[in-house]
C-alpha positions in Angstrom: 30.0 14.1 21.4 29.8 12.0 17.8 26.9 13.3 16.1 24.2 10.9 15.6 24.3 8.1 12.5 21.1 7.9 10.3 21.2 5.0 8.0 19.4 4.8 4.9 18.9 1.7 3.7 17.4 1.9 0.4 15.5 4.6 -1.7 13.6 5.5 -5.0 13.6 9.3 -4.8 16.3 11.2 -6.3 17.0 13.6 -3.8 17.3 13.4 0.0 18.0 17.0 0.8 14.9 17.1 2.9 16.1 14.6 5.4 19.7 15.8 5.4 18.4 19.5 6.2 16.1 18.3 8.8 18.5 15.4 10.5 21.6 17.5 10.3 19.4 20.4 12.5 19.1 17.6 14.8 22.9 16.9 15.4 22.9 14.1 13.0 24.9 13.0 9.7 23.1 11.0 7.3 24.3 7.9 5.3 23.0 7.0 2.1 22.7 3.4 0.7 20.8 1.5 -2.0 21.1 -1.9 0.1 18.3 -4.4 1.3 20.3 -7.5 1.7 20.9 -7.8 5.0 24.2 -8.9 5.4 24.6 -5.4 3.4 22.8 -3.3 5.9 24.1 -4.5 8.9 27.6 -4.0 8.0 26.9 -0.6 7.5 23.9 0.2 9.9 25.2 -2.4 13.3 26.2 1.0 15.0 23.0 3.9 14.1 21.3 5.7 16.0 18.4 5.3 13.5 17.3 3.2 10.7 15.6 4.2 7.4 13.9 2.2 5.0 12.2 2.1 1.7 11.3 -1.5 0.9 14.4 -3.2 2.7 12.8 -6.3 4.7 13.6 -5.8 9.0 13.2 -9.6 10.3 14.4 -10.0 13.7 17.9 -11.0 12.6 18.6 -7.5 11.2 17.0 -5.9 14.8 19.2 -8.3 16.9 22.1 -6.7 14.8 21.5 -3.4 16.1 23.7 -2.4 18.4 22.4 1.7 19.4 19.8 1.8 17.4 16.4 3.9 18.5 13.5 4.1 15.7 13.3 2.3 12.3 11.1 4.9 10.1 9.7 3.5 6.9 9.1 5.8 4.0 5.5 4.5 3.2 2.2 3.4 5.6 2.4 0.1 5.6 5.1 -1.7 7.9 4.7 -5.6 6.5 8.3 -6.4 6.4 9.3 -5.1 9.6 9.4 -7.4 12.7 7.4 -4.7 14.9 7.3 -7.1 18.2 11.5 -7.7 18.1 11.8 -4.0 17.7 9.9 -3.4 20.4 11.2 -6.0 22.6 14.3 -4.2 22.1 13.2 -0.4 22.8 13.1 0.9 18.4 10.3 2.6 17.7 9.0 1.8 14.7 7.6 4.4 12.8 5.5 4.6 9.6 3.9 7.9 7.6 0.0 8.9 7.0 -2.2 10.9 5.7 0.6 11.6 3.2 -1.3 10.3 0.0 -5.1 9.8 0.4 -6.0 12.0 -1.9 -3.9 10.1 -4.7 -4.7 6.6 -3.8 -8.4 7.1 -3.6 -8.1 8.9 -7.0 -5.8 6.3 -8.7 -8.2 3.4 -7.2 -11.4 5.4 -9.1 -9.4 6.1 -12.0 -8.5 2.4 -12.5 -12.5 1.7 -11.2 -13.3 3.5 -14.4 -11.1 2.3 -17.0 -12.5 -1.3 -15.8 -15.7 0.2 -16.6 -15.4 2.5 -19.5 -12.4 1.1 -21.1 -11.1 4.4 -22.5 -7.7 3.5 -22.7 -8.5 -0.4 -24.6 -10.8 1.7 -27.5 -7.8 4.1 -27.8 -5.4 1.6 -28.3 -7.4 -0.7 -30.5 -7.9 2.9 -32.7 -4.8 3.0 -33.0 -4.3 -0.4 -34.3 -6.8 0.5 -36.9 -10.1 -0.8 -35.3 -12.6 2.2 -35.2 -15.3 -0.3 -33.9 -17.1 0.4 -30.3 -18.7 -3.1 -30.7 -15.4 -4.5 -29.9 -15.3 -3.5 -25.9 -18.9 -4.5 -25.1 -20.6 -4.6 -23.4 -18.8 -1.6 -21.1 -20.7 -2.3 -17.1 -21.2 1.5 -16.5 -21.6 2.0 -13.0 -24.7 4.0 -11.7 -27.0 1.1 -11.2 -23.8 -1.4 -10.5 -22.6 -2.4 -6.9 -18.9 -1.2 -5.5 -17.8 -3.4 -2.5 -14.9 -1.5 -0.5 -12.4 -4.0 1.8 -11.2 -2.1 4.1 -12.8 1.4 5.3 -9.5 3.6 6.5 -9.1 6.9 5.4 -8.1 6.1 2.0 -11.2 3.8 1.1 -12.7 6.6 2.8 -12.0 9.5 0.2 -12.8 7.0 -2.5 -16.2 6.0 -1.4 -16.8 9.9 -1.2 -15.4 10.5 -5.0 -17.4 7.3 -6.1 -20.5 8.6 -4.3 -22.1 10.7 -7.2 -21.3 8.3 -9.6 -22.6 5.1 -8.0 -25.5 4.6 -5.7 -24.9 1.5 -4.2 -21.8 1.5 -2.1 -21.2 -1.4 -0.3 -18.5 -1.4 2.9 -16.3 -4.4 4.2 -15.2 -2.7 7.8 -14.5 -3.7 11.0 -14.7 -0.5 12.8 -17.3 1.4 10.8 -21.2 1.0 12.0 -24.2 0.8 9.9 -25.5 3.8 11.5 -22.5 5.7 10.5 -22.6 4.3 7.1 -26.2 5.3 6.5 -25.6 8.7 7.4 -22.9 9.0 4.6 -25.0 6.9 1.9 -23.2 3.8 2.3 -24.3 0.2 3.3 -22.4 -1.8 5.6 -22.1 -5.6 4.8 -20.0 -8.7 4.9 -17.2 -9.4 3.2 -19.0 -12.8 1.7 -21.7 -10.7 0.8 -19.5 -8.4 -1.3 -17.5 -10.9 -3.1 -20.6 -12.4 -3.6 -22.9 -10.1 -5.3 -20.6 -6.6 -6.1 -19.4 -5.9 -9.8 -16.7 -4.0 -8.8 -14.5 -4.6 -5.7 -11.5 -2.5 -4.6 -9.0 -3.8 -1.9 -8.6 -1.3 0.8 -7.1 -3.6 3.4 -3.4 -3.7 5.2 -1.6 -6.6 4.9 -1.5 -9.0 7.6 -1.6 -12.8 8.1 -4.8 -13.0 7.9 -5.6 -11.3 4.9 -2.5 -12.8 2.7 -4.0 -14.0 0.1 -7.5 -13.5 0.9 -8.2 -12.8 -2.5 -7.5 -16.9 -4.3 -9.4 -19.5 -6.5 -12.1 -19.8 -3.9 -12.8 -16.1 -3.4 -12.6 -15.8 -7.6 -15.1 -18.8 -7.5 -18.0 -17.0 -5.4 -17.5 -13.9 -7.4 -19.8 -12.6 -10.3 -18.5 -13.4 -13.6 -19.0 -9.8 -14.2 -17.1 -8.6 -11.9 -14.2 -6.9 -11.3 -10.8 -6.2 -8.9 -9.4 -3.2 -8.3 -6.5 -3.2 -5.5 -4.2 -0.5 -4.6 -3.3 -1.9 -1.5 -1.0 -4.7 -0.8 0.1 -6.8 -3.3 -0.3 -9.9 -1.9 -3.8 -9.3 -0.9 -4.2 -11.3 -3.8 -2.7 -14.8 -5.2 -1.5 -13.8 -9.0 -1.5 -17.1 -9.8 -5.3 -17.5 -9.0 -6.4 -14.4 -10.8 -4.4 -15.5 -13.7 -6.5 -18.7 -13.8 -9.7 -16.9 -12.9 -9.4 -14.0 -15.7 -8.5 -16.5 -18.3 -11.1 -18.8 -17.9 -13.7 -15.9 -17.5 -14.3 -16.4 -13.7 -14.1 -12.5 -14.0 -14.3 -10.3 -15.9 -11.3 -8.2 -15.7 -9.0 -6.9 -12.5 -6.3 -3.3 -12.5 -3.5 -3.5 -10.3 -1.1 -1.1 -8.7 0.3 -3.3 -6.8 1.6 -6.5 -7.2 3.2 -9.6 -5.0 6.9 -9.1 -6.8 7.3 -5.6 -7.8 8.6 -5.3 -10.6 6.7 -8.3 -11.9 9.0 -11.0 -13.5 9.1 -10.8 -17.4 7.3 -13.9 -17.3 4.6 -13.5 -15.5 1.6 -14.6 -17.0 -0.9 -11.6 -16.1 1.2 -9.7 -18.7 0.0 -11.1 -21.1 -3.9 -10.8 -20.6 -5.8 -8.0 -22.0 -8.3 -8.1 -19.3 -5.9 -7.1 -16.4 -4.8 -3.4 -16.0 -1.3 -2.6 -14.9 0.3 0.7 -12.5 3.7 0.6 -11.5 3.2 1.1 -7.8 2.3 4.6 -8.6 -0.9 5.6 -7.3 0.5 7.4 -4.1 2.9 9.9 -6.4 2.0 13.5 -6.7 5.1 15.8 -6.1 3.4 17.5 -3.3 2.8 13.7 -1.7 6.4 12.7 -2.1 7.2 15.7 -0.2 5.5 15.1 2.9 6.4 11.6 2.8 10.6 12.2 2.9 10.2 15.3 5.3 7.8 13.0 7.8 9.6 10.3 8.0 12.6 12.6 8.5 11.0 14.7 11.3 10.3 11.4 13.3 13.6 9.9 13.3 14.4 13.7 14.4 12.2 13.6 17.5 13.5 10.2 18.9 17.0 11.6 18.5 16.2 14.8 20.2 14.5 12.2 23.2 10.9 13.1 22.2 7.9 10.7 21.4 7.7 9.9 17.8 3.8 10.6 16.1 3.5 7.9 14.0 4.8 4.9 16.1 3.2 1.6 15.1 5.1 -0.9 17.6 4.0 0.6 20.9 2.3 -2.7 21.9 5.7 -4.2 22.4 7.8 -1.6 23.5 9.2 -2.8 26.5 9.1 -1.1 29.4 12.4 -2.8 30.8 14.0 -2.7 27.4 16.9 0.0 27.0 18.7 0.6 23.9 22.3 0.9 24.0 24.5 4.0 23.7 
């Protein structure tokens, strides 16, 4: 019997020693890659078992092209990217990781909540430069008596409302799911979305990317909003429409926006928000901590483990469209 073929498609981390430990325990032999065209990957993944991927794009074309293949796992939470229905029409799991980060994004999205607020990093620089002058970043917002609108209220906007808690008293939640009862009982207040980009002076994106909510941050939104206010997202990139916020912090439709996340990452050279003091800039980094990289690689390993050893995966994210007539080839 061949042992099984786990492709990896693409990948930022230096070492994969996890996977290969916990893959080859499961009979199978790991493949290493740094491809996401898909010609690429299909020449080299048509005949696995299983499919990883960092931020490789799975459109239907690529699934049609697999010929064995049981679970794509994707090194991060969000799936955007991956055709879930044509994976499941065709018996893949698709698989995605959480809980791995919470702690770190919640705490990068505060950190950047604060810099917006207390500019500590724009009066060291402009020290630096010669400028000993706290004139020149006021007026600084604060944030006891302001308004922070979450959008979103999963686990991660979860663990930041609860860090932002003793710092702010007027927490203001954008959910779906969430009641005003339960809210109440945890000092928040549940309200619109409208009402949030309406009236908050601080908003932080806490929403997954879907069609819906592509661009759901644009000129209009940016038009409705307090010219004091700010954007925080650590989210999806495209949550927001650069071009928009461009126009809107230039022209002072608000007052400043931080970014981990962006809709081409890494940002073209020329792209205009570089060049404005008002935005603040992460490189995508805000769900790193060694110990959060860690459970990531050895999670996503341990599912693609499981469906090879004909278990369940945890974590599948397709199971709407798994098809119960659907077999996958061997």
């Amino acid at each position: 019997m061949r042992p099984f073929k786990v492709v990896i498609t693409d990948r930022e981390y230096e070492q994969i020693d996890q996977e290969k430990r916990i893959l080859q325990a499961a009979g199978a032999e790991v493949f290493d890659y740094q491809y996401k065209d898909e010609a690429d990957i299909l020449k080299v993944a048509a005949d696995c078992d299983a499919l990883i991927v960092q931020y490789a794009k799975v459109p239907a074309s690529l699934i049609n092209g697999l010929k064995r293949c049981k679970i794509i796992a994707r090194y991060a939470t969000g799936v955007d990217g991956i055709d879930l229905k044509a994976a499941g029409e065709k018996g893949i799991y698709v698989t995605n990781v959480r809980d791995y980060c919470t702690e770190e994004v919640s705490s990068h999205a505060l950190a950047l909540l604060l810099e917006l607020s207390q500019k500590t990093a724009q009066y060291s620089r402009w020290i630096k430069e010669g400028q000993w002058n706290y004139r020149k970043g006021l007026p600084c917002a604060g944030l006891k008596e302001k308004v922070v609108g979450l959008i979103g209220y999963g686990k991660i906007a979860k663990a930041c409302a609860r860090k932002l808690k003793p710092l702010c008293d007027q927490i203001w939640v954008d959910s779906k799911h969430a009641s005003a009862e339960e809210l109440k009982k945890e000092g928040f207040v549940l309200k619109s979305r409208e009402a949030i980009v309406a009236n908050a002076d601080f908003i932080s994106l806490h929403a997954p990317l879907t069609n819906e909510n592509y661009h759901m941050f644009n000129k209009k939104t940016f038009e409705k909003m307090k010219k004091e206010a700010c954007l925080i997202n650590v989210a999806r990139g495209p949550l927001v429409c650069e071009e928009d916020l461009f126009w809107a912090l230039r022209e002072g439709q608000i007052a400043g926006a931080a970014l981990d996340v962006m809709e081409k990452e890494p940002p073209n050279r020329d792209n205009p928000l570089l060049t404005l003091d008002n935005v603040i800039l992460t490189p995508h980094i805000a769900w790193y901590s060694q110990a959060a990289q860690e459970r990531l690689q050895s999670a996503v390993a341990k599912e693609v483990a499981r469906v090879l050893t004909d278990r369940e995966p945890e974590n599948c994210v397709n199971s709407e469209f798994l098809s119960k007539n659907a077999t996958v080839m061997v």
